[in-house]
TIRO-2110 file (N, C-alpha, C; in Angstrom, 1 decimal):
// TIRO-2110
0.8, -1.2, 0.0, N, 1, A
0.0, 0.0, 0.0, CA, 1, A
0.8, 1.3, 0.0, C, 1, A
2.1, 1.0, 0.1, N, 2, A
2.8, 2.5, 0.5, CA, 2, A
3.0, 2.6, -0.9, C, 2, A
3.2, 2.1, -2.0, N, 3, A
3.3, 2.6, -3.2, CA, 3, A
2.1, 2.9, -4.0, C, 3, A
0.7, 2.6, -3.6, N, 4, A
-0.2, 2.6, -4.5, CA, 4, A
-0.6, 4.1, -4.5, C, 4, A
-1.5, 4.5, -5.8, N, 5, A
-1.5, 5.9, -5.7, CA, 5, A
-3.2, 6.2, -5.5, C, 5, A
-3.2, 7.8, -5.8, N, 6, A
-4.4, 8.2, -4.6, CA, 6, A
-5.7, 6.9, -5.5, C, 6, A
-6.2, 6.8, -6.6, N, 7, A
-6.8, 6.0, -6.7, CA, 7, A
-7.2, 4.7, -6.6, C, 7, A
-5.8, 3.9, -6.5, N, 8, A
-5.9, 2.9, -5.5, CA, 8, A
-6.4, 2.8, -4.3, C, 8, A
-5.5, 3.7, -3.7, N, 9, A
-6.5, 3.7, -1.9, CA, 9, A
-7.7, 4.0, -1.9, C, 9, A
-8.1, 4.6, -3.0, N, 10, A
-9.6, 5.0, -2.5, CA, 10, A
-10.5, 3.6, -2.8, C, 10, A
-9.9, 3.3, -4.1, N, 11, A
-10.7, 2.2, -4.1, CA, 11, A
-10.8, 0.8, -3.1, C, 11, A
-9.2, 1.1, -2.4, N, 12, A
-9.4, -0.5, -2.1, CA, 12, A
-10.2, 0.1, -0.3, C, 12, A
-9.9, 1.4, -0.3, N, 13, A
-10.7, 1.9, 1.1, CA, 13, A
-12.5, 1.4, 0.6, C, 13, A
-13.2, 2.1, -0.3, N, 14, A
-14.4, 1.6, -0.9, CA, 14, A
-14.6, -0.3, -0.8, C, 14, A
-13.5, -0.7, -1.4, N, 15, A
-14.0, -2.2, -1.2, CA, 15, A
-13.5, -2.7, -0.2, C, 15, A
-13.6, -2.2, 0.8, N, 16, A
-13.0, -2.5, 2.4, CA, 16, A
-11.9, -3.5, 2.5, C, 16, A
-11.1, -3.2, 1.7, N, 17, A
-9.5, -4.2, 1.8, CA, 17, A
-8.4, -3.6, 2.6, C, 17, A
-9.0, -2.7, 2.7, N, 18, A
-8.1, -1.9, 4.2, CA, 18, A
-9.1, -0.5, 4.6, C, 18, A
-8.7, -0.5, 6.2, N, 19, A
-9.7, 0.4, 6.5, CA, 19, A
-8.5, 1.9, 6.9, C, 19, A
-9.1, 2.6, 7.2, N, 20, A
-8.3, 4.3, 7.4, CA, 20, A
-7.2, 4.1, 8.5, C, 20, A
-7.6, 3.3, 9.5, N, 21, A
-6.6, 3.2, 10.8, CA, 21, A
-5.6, 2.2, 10.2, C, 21, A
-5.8, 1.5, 9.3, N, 22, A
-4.9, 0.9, 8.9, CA, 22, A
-4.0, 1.6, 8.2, C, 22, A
-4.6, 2.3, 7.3, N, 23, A
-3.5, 3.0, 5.8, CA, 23, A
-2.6, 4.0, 7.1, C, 23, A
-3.6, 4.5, 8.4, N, 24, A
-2.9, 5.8, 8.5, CA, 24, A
-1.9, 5.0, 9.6, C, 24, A
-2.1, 4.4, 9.9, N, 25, A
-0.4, 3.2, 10.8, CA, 25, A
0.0, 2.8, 9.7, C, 25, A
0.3, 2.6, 9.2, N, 26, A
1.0, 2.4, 7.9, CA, 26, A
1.6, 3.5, 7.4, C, 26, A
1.5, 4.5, 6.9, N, 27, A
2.4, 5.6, 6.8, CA, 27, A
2.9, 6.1, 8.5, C, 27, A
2.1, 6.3, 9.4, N, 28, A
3.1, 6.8, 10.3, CA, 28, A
3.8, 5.4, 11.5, C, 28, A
4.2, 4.5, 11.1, N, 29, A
4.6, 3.5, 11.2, CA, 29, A
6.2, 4.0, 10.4, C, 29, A
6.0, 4.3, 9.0, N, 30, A
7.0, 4.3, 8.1, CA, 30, A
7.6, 5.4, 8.7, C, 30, A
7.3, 6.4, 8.8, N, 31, A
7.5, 7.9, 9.3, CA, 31, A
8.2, 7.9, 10.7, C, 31, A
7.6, 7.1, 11.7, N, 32, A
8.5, 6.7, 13.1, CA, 32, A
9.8, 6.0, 12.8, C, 32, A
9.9, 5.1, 11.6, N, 33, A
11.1, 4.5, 11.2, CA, 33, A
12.2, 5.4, 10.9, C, 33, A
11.7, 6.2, 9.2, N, 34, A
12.6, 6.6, 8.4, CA, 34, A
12.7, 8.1, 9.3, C, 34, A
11.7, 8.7, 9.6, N, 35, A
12.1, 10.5, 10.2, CA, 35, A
13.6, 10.6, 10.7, C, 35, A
13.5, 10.0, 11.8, N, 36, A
15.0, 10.1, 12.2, CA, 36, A
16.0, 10.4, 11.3, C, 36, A
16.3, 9.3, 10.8, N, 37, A
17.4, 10.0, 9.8, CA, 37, A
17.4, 11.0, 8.4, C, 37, A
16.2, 10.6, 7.8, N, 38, A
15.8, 11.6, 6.6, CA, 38, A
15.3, 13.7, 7.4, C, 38, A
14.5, 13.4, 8.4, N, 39, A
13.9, 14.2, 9.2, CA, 39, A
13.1, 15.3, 8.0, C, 39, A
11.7, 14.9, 7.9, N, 40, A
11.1, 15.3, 6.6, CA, 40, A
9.7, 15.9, 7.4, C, 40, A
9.7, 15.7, 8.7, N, 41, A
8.5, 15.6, 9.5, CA, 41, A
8.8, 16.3, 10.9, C, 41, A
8.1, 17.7, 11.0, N, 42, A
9.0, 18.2, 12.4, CA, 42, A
7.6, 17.7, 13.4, C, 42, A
6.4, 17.8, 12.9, N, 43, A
5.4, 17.5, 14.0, CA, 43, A
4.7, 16.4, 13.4, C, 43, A
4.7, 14.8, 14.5, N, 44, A
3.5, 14.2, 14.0, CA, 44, A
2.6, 13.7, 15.3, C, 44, A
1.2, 13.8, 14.7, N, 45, A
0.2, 13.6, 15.8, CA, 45, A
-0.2, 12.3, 15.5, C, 45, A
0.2, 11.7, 16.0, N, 46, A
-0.2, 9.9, 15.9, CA, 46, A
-1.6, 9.6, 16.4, C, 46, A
-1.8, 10.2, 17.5, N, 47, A
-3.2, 10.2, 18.2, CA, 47, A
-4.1, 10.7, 17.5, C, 47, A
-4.1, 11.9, 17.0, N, 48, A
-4.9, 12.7, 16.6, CA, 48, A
-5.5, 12.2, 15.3, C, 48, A
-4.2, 11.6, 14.5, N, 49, A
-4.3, 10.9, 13.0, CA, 49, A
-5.2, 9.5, 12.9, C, 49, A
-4.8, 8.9, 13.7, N, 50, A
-5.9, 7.8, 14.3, CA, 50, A
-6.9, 7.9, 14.5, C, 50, A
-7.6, 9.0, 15.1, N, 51, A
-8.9, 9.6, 15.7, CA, 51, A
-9.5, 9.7, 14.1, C, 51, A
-9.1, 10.6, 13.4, N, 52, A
-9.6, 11.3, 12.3, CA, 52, A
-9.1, 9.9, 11.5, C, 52, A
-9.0, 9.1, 11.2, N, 53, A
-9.0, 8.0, 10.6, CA, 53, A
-10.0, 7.4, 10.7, C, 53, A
-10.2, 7.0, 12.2, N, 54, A
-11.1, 6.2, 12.7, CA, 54, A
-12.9, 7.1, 12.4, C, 54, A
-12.7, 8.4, 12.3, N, 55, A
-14.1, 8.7, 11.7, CA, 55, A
-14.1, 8.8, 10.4, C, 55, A
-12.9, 8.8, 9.5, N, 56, A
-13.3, 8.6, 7.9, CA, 56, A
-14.0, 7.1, 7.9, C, 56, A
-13.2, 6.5, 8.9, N, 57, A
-13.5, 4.7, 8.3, CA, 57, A
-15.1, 4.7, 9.0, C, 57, A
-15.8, 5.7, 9.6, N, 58, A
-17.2, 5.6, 10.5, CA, 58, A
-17.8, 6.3, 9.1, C, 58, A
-17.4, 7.3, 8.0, N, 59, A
-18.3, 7.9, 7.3, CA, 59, A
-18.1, 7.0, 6.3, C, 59, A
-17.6, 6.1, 5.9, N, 60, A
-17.3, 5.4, 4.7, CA, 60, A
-18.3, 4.0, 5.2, C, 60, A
-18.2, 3.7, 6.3, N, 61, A
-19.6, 2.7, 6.7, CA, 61, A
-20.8, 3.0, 6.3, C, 61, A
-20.7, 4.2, 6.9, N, 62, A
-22.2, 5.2, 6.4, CA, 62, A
-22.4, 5.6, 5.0, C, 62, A
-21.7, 5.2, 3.7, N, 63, A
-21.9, 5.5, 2.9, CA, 63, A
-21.7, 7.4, 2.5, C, 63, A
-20.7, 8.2, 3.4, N, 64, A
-20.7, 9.4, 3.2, CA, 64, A
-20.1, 10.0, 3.0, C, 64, A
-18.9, 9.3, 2.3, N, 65, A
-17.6, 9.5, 2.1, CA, 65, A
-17.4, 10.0, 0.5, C, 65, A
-16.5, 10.6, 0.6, N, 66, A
-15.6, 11.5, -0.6, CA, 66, A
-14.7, 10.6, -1.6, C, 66, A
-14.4, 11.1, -2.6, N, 67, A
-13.1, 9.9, -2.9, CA, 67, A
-11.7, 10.0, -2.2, C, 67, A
-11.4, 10.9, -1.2, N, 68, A
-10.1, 10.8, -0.5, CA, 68, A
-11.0, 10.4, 0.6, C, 68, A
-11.9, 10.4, 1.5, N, 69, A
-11.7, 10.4, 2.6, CA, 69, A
-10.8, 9.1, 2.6, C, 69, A
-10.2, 9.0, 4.2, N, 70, A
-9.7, 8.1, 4.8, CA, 70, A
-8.3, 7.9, 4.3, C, 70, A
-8.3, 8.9, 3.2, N, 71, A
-6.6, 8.5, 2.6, CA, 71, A
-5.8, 9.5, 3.3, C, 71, A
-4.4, 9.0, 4.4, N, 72, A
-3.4, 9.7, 4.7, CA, 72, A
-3.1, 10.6, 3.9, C, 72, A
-2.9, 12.2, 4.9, N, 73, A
-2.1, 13.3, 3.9, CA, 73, A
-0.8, 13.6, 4.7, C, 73, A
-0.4, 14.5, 4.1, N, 74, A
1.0, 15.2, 5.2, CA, 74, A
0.4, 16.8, 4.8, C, 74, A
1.0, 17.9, 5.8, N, 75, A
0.9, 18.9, 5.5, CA, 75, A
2.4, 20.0, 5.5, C, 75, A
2.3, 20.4, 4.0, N, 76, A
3.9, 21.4, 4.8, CA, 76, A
4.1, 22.7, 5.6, C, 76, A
5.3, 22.2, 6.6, N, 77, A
4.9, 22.7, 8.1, CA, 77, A
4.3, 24.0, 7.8, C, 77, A
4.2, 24.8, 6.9, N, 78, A
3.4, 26.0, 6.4, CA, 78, A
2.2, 26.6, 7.2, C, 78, A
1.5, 25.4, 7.2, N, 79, A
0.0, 25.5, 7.9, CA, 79, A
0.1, 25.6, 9.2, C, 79, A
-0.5, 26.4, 9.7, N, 80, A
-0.7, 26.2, 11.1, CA, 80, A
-1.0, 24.1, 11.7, C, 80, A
-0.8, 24.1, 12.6, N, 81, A
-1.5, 22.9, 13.7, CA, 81, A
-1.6, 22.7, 14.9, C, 81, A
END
Protein backbone atom coordinates (compact mmCIF):
# COMPACT_ATOMS: atom_id res chain seq x y z
CA UNK A 1 0.00 0.00 0.00
CA UNK A 2 2.83 2.47 0.46
CA UNK A 3 3.31 2.62 -3.17
CA UNK A 4 -0.23 2.64 -4.46
CA UNK A 5 -1.52 5.90 -5.69
CA UNK A 6 -4.35 8.19 -4.58
CA UNK A 7 -6.84 6.02 -6.72
CA UNK A 8 -5.87 2.91 -5.49
CA UNK A 9 -6.47 3.72 -1.89
CA UNK A 10 -9.56 4.97 -2.54
CA UNK A 11 -10.70 2.21 -4.09
CA UNK A 12 -9.43 -0.50 -2.09
CA UNK A 13 -10.75 1.93 1.06
CA UNK A 14 -14.37 1.61 -0.86
CA UNK A 15 -14.04 -2.20 -1.20
CA UNK A 16 -12.96 -2.49 2.37
CA UNK A 17 -9.49 -4.24 1.76
CA UNK A 18 -8.06 -1.89 4.16
CA UNK A 19 -9.72 0.41 6.46
CA UNK A 20 -8.28 4.27 7.41
CA UNK A 21 -6.61 3.18 10.82
CA UNK A 22 -4.89 0.95 8.87
CA UNK A 23 -3.53 2.98 5.84
CA UNK A 24 -2.91 5.78 8.53
CA UNK A 25 -0.45 3.22 10.78
CA UNK A 26 1.02 2.43 7.88
CA UNK A 27 2.42 5.56 6.79
CA UNK A 28 3.06 6.76 10.35
CA UNK A 29 4.61 3.52 11.22
CA UNK A 30 6.99 4.26 8.07
CA UNK A 31 7.51 7.93 9.28
CA UNK A 32 8.47 6.67 13.06
CA UNK A 33 11.08 4.51 11.24
CA UNK A 34 12.64 6.65 8.40
CA UNK A 35 12.10 10.49 10.22
CA UNK A 36 14.97 10.06 12.20
CA UNK A 37 17.43 10.05 9.81
CA UNK A 38 15.76 11.59 6.63
CA UNK A 39 13.87 14.23 9.21
CA UNK A 40 11.10 15.25 6.62
CA UNK A 41 8.45 15.56 9.51
CA UNK A 42 8.97 18.19 12.37
CA UNK A 43 5.42 17.46 14.00
CA UNK A 44 3.51 14.24 13.99
CA UNK A 45 0.19 13.60 15.83
CA UNK A 46 -0.16 9.88 15.91
CA UNK A 47 -3.23 10.15 18.19
CA UNK A 48 -4.89 12.75 16.55
CA UNK A 49 -4.34 10.93 13.05
CA UNK A 50 -5.95 7.83 14.28
CA UNK A 51 -8.90 9.57 15.71
CA UNK A 52 -9.58 11.31 12.29
CA UNK A 53 -9.03 7.96 10.58
CA UNK A 54 -11.07 6.20 12.74
CA UNK A 55 -14.07 8.71 11.73
CA UNK A 56 -13.32 8.59 7.95
CA UNK A 57 -13.54 4.66 8.31
CA UNK A 58 -17.22 5.56 10.46
CA UNK A 59 -18.29 7.85 7.26
CA UNK A 60 -17.30 5.38 4.72
CA UNK A 61 -19.57 2.67 6.72
CA UNK A 62 -22.24 5.21 6.39
CA UNK A 63 -21.86 5.53 2.95
CA UNK A 64 -20.70 9.37 3.21
CA UNK A 65 -17.58 9.54 2.12
CA UNK A 66 -15.60 11.46 -0.62
CA UNK A 67 -13.06 9.91 -2.90
CA UNK A 68 -10.10 10.83 -0.52
CA UNK A 69 -11.71 10.36 2.63
CA UNK A 70 -9.70 8.05 4.76
CA UNK A 71 -6.60 8.54 2.59
CA UNK A 72 -3.36 9.70 4.74
CA UNK A 73 -2.12 13.34 3.94
CA UNK A 74 1.00 15.21 5.18
CA UNK A 75 0.94 18.92 5.51
CA UNK A 76 3.95 21.35 4.78
CA UNK A 77 4.90 22.72 8.12
CA UNK A 78 3.45 26.04 6.39
CA UNK A 79 0.00 25.52 7.95
CA UNK A 80 -0.70 26.18 11.11
CA UNK A 81 -1.45 22.88 13.67
Amino acid sequence: MITAGLKELSQALAAKQVSSVELATLFLDRIDRLNPEINAFVTVDRERSLKMAAVADARIAAGDAGPLTGIPIAQKDIFCA
